[in-house]
N, C-alpha and C positions, 0 to 999 in steps of 0.2 A: 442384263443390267437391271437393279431393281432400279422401280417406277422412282421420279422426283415429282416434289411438292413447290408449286411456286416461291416458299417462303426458304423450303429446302436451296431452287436453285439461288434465289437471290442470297442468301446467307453465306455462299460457297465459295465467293468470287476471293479470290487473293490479290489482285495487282489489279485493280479498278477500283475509281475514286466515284463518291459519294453521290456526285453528280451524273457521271455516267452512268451508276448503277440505278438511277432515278429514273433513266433517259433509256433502261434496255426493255427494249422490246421482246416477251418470250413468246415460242412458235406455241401452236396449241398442242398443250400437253395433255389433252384428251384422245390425241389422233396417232399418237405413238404407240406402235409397238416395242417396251420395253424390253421385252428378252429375245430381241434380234436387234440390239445394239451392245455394245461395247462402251458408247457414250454418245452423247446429242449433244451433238452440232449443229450449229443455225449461223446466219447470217443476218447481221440485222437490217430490215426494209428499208428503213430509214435514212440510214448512214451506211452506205456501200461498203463503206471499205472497212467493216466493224465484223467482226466473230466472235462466237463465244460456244468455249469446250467444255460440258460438264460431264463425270465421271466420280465412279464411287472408287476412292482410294484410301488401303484399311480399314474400311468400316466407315469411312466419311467420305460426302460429297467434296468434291473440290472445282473450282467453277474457275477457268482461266478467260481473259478476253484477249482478242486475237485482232492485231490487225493487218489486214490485207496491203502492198502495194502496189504504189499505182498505174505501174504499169505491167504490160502482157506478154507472153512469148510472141514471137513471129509465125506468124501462120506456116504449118510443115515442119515447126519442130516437135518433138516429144519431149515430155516430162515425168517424172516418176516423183508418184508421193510418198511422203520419207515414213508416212503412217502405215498408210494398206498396203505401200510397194506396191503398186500400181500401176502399169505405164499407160500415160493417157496423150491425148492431143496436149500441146504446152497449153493452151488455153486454158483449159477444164484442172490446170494447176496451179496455185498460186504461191507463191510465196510471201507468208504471215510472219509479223513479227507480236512477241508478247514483252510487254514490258516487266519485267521482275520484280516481285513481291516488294512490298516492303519499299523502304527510303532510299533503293538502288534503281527501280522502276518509274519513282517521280523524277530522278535525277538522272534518265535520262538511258538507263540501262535495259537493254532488251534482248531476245534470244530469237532466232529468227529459223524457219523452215518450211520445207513445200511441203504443199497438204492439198489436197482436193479441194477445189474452189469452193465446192457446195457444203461442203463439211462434210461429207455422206458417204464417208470410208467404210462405214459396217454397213451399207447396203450394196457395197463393190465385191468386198470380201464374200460376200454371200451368193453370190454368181455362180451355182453349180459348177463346175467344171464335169466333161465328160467321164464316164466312166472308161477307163484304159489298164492299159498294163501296168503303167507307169505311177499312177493313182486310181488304184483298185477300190476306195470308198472316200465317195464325196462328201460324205457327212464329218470324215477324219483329214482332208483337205482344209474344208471350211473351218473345223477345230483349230486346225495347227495355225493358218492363219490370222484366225480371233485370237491367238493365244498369241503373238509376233505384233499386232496392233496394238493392244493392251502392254504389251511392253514397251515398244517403242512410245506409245502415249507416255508412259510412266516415266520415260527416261526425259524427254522433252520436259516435263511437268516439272521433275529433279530439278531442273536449268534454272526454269524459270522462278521454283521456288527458292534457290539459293540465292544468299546474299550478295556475293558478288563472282 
């Protein structure tokens, strides 16, 4: 991913009001490693149940805010994030909703899916895997992966960019 500028990411957001984006808190973007992400995600401190996705789509940042529900799986179940494919403790998943772009988003329209609680899908995806028969190079593992995240980002994004 190339590096974002704080002006970059706040410029970016599509389906967040004026106020909100007054109100986001960004992680330090001194302490990222940019090109072992796909996009940065955070969670904001403040207000729990608040996310936000940024990611470079066609040549432009695009900056979604995500929000969390409020409540949790049951201890002992598993969940799978619909982003990195992931199977995790249900916990460690959540299911985020975004509100849609535009005058469909204040009114009430949203797109919703499970995502890693932490946002930290491209530091999952990057979890070596053993070298085997079956996957003979982990660095074309990890690829195919980063490249299945990025998509599926993309396709989420679609949603929540369309009108209705």
């Amino acid at each position: 991913m190339q590096p974002l500028t704080e002006a970059e990411i706040r410029g970016s957001f599509t389906n967040i009001s004026e106020h909100e984006l007054e109100r986001m808190v960004l992680p330090g973007l001194h302490e990222i490693v940019w090109e072992d992400r796909e996009f940065l995600g955070w969670r904001d401190p403040h207000a729990i149940h608040r996310g936000y996705i940024v990611f470079w789509r066609d040549g432009e940042p695009v900056g979604i805010l995500l929000k969390a529900a409020g409540s949790r799986s049951r201890p002992g179940i598993a969940a799978m994030c619909t982003f990195c494919r992931t199977p995790l403790p249900g916990g460690q998943v959540t299911l985020f909703s975004a509100p849609r772009a535009g005058q469909a988003g204040f009114d009430g329209s949203t797109v919703g899916t499970y995502i890693c609680s932490d946002l930290g899908c491209s530091n999952l995806i990057r979890i070596v895997p053993p070298k085997s028969e079956l996957q003979p190079d982990p660095d074309a593992v990890i690829a195919l992966r980063a490249h299945g995240l990025s998509t599926r980002l993309n396709s989420f994004t679609e949603n929540v960019l369309r009108a209705s």
